[in-house]
Each structure stands twice: as C-alpha cells, then as structure tokens.
C-alpha positions in Angstrom: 0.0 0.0 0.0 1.2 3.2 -1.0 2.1 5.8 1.7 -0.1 8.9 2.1 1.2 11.9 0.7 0.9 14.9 3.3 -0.8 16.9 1.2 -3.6 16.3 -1.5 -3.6 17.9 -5.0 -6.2 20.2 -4.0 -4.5 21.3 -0.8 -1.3 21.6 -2.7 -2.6 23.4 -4.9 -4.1 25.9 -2.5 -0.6 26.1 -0.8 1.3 27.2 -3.8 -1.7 29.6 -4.4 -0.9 31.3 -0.8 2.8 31.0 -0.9 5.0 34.3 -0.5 8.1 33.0 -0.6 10.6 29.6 -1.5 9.3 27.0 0.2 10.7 23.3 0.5 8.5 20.7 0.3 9.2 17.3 2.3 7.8 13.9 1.2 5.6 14.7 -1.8 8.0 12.8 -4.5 9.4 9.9 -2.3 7.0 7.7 -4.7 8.1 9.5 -7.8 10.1 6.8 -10.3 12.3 9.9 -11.6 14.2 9.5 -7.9 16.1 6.2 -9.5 17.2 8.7 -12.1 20.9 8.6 -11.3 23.7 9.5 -14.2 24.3 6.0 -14.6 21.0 5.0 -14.8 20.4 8.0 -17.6 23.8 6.6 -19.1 22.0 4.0 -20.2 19.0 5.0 -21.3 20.7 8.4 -23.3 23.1 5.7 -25.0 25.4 6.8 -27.2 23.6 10.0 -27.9 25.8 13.4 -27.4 24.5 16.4 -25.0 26.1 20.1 -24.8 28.1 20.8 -21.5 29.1 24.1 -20.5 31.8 23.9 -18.7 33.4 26.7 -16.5 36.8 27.3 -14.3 36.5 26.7 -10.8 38.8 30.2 -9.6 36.7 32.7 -8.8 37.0 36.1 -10.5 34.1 38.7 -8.5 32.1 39.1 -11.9 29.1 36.4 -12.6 30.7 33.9 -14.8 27.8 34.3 -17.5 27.1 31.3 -20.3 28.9 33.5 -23.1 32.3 33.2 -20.7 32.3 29.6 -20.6 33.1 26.9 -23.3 30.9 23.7 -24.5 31.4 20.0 -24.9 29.4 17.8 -27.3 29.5 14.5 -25.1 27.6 11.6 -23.7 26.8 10.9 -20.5 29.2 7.8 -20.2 31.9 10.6 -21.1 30.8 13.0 -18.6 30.4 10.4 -15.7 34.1 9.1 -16.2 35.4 12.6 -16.6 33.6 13.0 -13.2 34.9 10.0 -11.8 38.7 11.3 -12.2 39.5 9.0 -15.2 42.1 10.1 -17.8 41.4 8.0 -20.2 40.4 8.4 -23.9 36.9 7.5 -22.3 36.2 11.2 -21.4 36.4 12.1 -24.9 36.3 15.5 -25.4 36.6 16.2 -21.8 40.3 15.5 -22.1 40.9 19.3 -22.6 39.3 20.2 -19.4 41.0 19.1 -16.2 38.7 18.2 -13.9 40.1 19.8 -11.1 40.0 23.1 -12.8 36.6 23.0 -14.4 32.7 22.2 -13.9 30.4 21.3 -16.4 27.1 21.6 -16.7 24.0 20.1 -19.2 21.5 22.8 -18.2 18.2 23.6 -19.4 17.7 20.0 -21.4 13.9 19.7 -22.3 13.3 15.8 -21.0 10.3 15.8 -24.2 13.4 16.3 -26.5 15.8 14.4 -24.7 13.8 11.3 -24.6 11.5 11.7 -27.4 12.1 8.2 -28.8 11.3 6.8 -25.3 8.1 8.9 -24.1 7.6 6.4 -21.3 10.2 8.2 -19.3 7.9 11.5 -19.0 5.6 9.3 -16.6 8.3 9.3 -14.3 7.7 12.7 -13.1 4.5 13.6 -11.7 3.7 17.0 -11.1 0.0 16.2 -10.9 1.0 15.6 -7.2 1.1 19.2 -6.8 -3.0 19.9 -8.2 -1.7 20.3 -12.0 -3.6 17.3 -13.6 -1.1 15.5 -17.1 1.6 17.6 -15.9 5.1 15.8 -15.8 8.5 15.3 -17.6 7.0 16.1 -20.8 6.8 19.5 -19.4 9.9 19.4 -17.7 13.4 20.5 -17.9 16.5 18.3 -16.6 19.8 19.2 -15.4 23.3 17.4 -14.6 26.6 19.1 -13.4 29.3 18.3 -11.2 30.7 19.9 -8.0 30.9 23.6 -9.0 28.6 24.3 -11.4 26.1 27.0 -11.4 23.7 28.8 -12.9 24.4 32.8 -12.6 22.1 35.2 -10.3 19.1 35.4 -12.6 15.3 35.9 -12.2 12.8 34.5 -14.8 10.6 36.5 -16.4 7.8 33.9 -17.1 5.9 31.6 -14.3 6.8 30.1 -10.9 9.2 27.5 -10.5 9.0 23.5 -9.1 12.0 22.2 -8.6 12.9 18.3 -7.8 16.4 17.6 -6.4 16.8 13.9 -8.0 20.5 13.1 -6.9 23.0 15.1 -4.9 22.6 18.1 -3.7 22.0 22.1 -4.9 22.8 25.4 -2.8 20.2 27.7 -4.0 20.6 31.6 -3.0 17.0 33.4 -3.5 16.4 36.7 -3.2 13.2 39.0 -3.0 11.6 40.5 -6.0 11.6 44.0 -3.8 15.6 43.7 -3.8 16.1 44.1 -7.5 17.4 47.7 -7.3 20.1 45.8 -4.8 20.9 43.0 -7.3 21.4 45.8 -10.3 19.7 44.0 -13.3 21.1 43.9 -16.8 19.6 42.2 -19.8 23.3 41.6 -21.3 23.6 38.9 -22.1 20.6 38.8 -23.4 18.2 35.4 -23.2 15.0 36.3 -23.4 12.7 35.3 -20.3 16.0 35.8 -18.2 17.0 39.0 -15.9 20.7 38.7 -15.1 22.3 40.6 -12.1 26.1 42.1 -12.1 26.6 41.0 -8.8 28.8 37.7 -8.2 26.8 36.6 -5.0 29.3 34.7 -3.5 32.5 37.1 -3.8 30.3 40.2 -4.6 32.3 43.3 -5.5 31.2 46.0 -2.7 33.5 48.3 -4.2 31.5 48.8 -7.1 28.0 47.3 -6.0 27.9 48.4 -2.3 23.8 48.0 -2.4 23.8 44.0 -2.6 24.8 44.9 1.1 21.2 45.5 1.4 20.0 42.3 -0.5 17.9 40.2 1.8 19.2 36.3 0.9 17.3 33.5 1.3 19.0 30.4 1.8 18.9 26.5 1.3 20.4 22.8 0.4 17.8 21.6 -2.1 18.8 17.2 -1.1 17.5 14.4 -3.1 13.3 13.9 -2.9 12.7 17.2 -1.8 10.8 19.9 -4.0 11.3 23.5 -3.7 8.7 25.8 -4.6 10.2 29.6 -6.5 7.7 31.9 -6.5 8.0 35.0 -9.5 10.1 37.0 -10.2 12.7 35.8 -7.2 16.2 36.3 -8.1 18.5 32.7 -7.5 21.3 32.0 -7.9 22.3 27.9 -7.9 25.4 26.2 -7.4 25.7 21.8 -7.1 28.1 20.8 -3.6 28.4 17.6 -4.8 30.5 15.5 -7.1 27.5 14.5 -9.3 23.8 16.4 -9.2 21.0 15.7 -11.2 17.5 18.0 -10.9 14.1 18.3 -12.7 12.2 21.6 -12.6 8.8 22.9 -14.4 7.6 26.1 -14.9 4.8 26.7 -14.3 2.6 29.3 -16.3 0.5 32.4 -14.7 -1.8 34.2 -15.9 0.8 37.6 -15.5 2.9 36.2 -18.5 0.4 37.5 -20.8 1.9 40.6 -19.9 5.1 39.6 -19.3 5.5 38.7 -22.9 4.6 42.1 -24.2 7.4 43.1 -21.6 10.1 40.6 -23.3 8.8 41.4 -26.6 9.8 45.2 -26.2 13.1 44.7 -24.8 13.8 41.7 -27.2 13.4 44.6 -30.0 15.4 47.2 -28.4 18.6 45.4 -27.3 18.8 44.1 -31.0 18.2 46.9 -32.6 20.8 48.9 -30.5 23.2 45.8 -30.0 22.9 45.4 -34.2 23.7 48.8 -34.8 27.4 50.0 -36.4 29.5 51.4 -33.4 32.9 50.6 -32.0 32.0 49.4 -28.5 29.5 46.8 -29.9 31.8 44.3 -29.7 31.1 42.4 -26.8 29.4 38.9 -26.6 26.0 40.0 -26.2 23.3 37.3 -26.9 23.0 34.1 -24.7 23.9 30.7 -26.5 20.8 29.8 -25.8 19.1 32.2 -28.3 19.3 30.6 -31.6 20.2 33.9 -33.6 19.8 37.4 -34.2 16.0 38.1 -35.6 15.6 41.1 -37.7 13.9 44.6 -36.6 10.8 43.7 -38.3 10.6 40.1 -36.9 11.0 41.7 -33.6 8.1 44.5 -34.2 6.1 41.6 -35.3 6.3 39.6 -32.4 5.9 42.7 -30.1 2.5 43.3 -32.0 1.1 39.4 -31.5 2.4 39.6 -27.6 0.0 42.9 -27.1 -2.8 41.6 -29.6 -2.7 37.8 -27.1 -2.6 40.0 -23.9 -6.2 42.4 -25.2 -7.5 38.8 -26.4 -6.9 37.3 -23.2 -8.3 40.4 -21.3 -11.7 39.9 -23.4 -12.0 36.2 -22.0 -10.7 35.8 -19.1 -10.0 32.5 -17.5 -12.6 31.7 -15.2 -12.1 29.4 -12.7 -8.5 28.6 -12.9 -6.6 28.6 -9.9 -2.9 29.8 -10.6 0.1 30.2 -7.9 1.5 33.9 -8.0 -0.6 35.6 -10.0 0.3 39.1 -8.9 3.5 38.2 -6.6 6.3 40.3 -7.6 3.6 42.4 -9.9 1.4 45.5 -10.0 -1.3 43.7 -8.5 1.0 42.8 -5.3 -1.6 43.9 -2.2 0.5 45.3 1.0 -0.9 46.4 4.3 -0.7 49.9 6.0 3.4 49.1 6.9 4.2 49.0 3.1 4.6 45.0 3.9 3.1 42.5 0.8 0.0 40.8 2.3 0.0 37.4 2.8 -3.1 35.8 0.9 -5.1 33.2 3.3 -6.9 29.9 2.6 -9.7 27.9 4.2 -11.0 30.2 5.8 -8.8 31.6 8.8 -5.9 29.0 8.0 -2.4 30.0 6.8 0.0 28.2 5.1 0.5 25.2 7.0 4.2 25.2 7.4 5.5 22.2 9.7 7.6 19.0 8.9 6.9 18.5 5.4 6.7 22.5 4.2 9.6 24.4 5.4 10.0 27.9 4.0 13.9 29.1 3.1 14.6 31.5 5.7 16.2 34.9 5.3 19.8 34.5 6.5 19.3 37.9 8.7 16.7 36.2 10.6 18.4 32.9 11.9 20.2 33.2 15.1 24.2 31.9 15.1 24.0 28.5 15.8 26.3 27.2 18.9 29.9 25.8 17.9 29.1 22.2 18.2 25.8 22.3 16.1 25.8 20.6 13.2 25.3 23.4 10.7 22.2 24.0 9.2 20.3 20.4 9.8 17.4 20.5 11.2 15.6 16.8 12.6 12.2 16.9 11.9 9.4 14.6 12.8 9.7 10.6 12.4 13.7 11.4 11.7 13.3 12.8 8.2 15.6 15.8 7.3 14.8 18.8 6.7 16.5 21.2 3.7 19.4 22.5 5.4 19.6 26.6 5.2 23.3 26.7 5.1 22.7 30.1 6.8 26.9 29.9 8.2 27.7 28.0 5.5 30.2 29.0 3.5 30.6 32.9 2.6 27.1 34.1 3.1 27.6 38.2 3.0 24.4 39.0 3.6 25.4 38.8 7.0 28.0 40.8 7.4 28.0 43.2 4.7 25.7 45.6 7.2 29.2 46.0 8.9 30.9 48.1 6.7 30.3 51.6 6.7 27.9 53.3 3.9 30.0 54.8 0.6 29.7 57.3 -1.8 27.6 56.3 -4.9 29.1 57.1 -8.4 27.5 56.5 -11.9 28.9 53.0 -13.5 30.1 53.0 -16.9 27.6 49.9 -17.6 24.5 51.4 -15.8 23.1 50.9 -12.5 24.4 52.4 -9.3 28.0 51.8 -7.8 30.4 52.7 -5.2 33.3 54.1 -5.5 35.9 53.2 -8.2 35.5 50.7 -10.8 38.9 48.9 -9.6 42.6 49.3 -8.9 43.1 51.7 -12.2 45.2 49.1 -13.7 42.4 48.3 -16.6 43.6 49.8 -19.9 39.8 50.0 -20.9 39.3 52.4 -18.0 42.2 54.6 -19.1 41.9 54.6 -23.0 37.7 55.1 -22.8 37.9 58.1 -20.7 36.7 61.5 -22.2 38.7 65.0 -22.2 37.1 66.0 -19.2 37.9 63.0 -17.2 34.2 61.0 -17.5 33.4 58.0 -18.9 31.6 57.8 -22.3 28.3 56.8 -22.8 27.9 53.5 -24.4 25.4 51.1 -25.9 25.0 49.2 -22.8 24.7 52.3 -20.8 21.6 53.4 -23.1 20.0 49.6 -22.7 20.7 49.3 -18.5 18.7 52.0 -18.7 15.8 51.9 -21.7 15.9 47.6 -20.8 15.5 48.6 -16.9 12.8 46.0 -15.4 11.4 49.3 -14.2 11.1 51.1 -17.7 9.9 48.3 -19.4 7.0 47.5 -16.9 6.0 51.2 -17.1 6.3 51.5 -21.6 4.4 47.8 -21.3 1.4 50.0 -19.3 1.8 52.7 -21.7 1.7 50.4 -24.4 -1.0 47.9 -23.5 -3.4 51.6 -22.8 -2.5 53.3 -26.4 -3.9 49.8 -27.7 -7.1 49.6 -25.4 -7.9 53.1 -26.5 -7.4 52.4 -29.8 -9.5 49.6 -29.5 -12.4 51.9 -27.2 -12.2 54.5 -30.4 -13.0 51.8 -33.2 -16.0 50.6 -31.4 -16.7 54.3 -31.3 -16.8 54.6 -34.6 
C-alpha cells in the first residue's frame, strides 16, 4: 500500500496559491520513479547520444561567470560520468581538454520531451500532478546534470513560478526578494529572453563597485535528493551543485501575469537588437545568450511585439474563469500590502495560513536565523519521524548577507555599464578604464549604458502599461466609430 502523501492535489494546490516566498516541500515525490534517475542510470537510457556541456573554471573572479564566458562539450553521458569520476582516459572524450580539477560542467536547461523523445515512457516518471496540475510531468519538464561547482548565474525569470525536484545530490540555491532588484542591479546583457541577469557575483560580490547587494535580503537553502522547492515569480536565485555529481528536474509553471510579461520581453527583445545590431565601436562584446538561436531582424521583432500585445487584449476579453494559478500578482502591479508597506499574505480555508510544519519548510532569510552554537551541526534541522529537513546553510560557507551591514555606507558614483556603484571601478590598472575616458575626465556613454537603462525591469513595466493603454484606446475608439 502506497504511503499517504501529506498533502492532497487540492490542498497543494491551495498552498502554492498562498505562498509568499521559497518554500521546500518534504515527502511529496518519495514515490516518484524519476528519484532512480541517477547518471548511470540515464547513461543507459541516453546511449550513445551526445549532450552540450558548458563547462566553467572553478577560480573565482568577482564578476558572474555568465554562459557567453564559458566553453561547450558535445558528449555523452558515459563521457561525462568518467570525466567525473577522475579518469584520464580516452573514455572522457572530449573532456580531455578540461582538467577536472579546474573545471565544472554543466548540461543545463535540457527539455526531457526532447531528450527522450524516442522513449516517451520516461515523461511518466515525473508527476507534477501531485502538486493539483492534472497530465503535468517530464514532458513539461526541464533536466539538469553538473558536477561539483557548477552554477547557474544570479538570474530571475521572467515567465511563471518554478517547481523544482532535487533527484541526486545536492544544490545550494541563494533566493532573493523581488523587492531587492534595485540591490541586485539587473542587466539584460547577455541577453536570453525570459532571463534577468544581475552584475553582482553573490558569492564574492564586488562592494566596491555594488555596495547595495549589502542591502539584498538572501534566502538560503540545500535543495537534497526527494525534496521539492517551490520559487515563487520574479525571485532572483542563484544555484550552485556541492556535490560530485547532481542531477534536478524543474517545471515552470505558467501564470496568468505572463500574458503581460511577454509584451514586456517582446519590447526589450526589440530594443537590445536593434541597438546591439547597430554599427559602433563598442558593440563588440558577446551580447546574446547561447541559448538564443540567432539574431531576428527589426521587423521580426516588431512583429512579435505586435502578436504579444494583440494575445494579452485577447486574453483580457476572455478571461479565464475558474482557474486557480500560484503567484498571479506576486512580484507584480497587483501585489496587495498592508498599511506598513509590507506585501499581504493571501489566506486559505477560511482563517488557515500556510501550514508550514515538517513537510513544508519555508527558506529562511539569512538575517533572521540566530548563530548557531559551535558544536551544532550546521544548518540540519531533525524533523518529525527522523526525516531531514533542507538544510539553510545560513553559516555555511561565505554568506555576505550577514555581514556586509558591517561596513560603513559609501559614496555612490554613476557605472560605466548602468546601474548604481560605489566608489571606483577597480585598482586603475584596466587599460579599458584609461583609453575610454573623455577629455574632461568622464566615462563615455555606451550602448549598454543606453540599454541598462531603456531595458531597466522598471522602464519596461511602465512602456508595457503605456503600451497595452494606447492599444485599449485604440480599441475603445474603433468601437466608437
């Protein structure tokens, strides 16, 4: 007889609908077949067919280490897994250029319905339906492998929520707020559309230049192997896998915001090409993600602006009627806060709450967590009938967030590439700094100055409301007529 899950699909579903921030939940995929999906296990099943690795060094450098900086690897996963392993043998293939114990790698973002779409019997093996989204599972799904080391920079998504299974090993993720953004100073180069980089290298952050991440509020937590964590929209994260081998599956999951978050995509997609595209001497930098397939034209780009706006006014003249989404306004315009400025937690069954407890345990914010005594184990946490819950790593490792409010405030100075900084951009030994430098000593204005600024998540929610208005007046005057 099957064990119980704690909670039901409709309960679940209710939980993600209340949710404010990351949550881990405990015991809701113990029964989930994709939890025998180890590497060799996927070895086998992948054959002899080749996956792209990104692969980056393991020194680190203060600046987000961005998927344009890294190299790739077409191998397969027999390859990877004795490149892991420490062999140096012809079996790593082309791994053999990459020392192990200088480099990560990383097959991120693979869609499992791509992967496995000679053997569709594998998408039954994750069941998201658990969670009250009914024919949800790995054919909606996205896997991801990497050894010790490798991450995924600071990024928020543009589109949906995010459910994320840890299948083997474990993941460090570092979450942070959608109200911190101005702290995490966003930049849409490179550009991926759907993705919101920051500047900021979380885990050796540059104060000099970014001293406002010393406000960032980070959430913190060791995703381990049958545990789910729940990202709400728009939070920022930044992931990194702690052991030798990690495998995860996440789904995202859609809203009903995106409509408008398209439009938003849509509008910056167009302006970053059309100004990254453009003939000038400082446009030489590797601006567009590998993952974006190529450069589309201006008119392309105007085209699918003008089908984004046209689905959000046809979705606005039918709405969905009793659908039940998580997050619809979290992170948005439609956010509700009380009297203190503070977002307002939405309520269920009546006077009920979320019902955290042993098998929901929200990340906590590293500020809030008391310093643990030298012999505790750090970060574990026993809960009931001996299962463990996610460790928060809150003294694990370099976690600023803590001790950053110890140094004393600085002068803020206009950054060559946009956003806010403090003090000098470094040590003055940079040629760029010397040679770029106008007659009267400041910095000239570049292309990525104009898009940190016209690409600002800020700007482009406010021309999206301007935009979405000019068409619903348009639209008010035809019927008019």
């Amino acid at each position: 007889m099957d064990k119980p899950k704690p909670f039901g699909t409709a309960e679940a579903q209710k939980i993600l609908s209340s949710l404010q921030r990351p949550a881990v939940f405990l015991n809701m995929a113990c029964d989930w077949p994709v939890l025998q999906w180890s590497a060799t296990h996927l070895s086998y099943c992948l054959g002899g067919k080749a996956i792209r690795f990104r692969l980056g060094k393991r020194k680190a450098i203060n600046t987000p280490l961005y998927e344009t900086h890294c190299s790739y690897v077409e191998a397969t996963l027999v390859q990877f897994t004795c490149w892991a392993g420490g062999l140096n043998s012809a079996g790593v293939g082309p791994f053999c250029d990459y020392p192990y114990s200088e480099y990560w790698a990383y097959a991120d973002y693979k869609y499992i319905a791509m992967l496995f779409h000679d053997q569709p019997s594998m998408f039954e093996d994750v069941k998201w339906s658990d969670f009250g989204f009914p024919g949800r599972n790995g054919r909606e799904s996205t896997l991801w492998i990497g050894t010790e080391g490798a991450n995924t920079p600071c990024h928020l998504d543009s589109y949906g929520c995010n459910l994320v299974l840890q299948v083997e090993g474990r993941k460090r993720w570092h979450l942070f707020p959608p109200e911190d953004t101005s702290c995490l100073y966003p930049t849409r180069i490179p550009y991926e559309e759907s993705s919101v980089f920051s500047q900021v290298d979380v885990l050796q952050p540059d104060l000099h230049r970014f001293c406002a991440f010393k406000q960032a509020r980070v959430h913190m937590v060791t995703l381990e192997p049958g545990q789910v964590l729940y990202v709400p929209r728009h939070w920022w994260h930044y992931v990194e896998s702690v052991d030798p081998v990690t495998i995860s599956v996440n789904s995202w999951i859609e809203l009903a915001t995106d409509d408008e978050a398209r439009v938003g995509e849509a509008l910056t997609k167009a302006v970053v090409c059309a100004l990254k595209t453009a003939p000038s001497a400082d446009n030489t930098d590797a601006w567009l993600n590998p993952t974006e397939e190529r450069v589309s034209s201006h008119e392309e780009n105007l085209q699918y602006l003008s089908l984004a706006v046209g689905a959000c006014m046809d979705r606005e003249r039918t709405p969905q009627r009793g659908s039940r989404q998580p997050q619809d306004t979290e992170g948005g315009h439609g956010v509700r806060r009380d009297h203190h400025g503070e977002v307002k937690r939405r309520r269920w069954s009546g006077s009920c709450t979320v019902p955290f407890g042993p098998h929901l345990v929200p990340v906590p914010c590293t500020q809030d967590l008391p310093q643990p005594a030298k012999d505790t184990k750090e970060g574990e946490v026993q809960s009931s009938k001996g299962s463990k819950s996610p460790t928060t790593d809150s003294f694990n490792g370099p976690v600023h967030s803590r001790t950053l409010s110890h140094h004393g405030a600085c002068e803020r100075s206009p950054d060559r590439r946009g956003g806010s900084v403090c003090g000098d951009r470094g040590d003055g030994n940079n040629q760029e700094d010397k040679d770029d430098t106008v007659a009267d000593g400041h910095p000239p204005i570049t292309t990525n100055d104009l898009l940190e600024c016209l690409v600002h998540p800020d700007v482009v929610a406010r021309v999206t409301e301007l935009l979405l208005a000019r068409q619903r007046q348009g639209q008010s005057l035809t019927k008019a007529l």
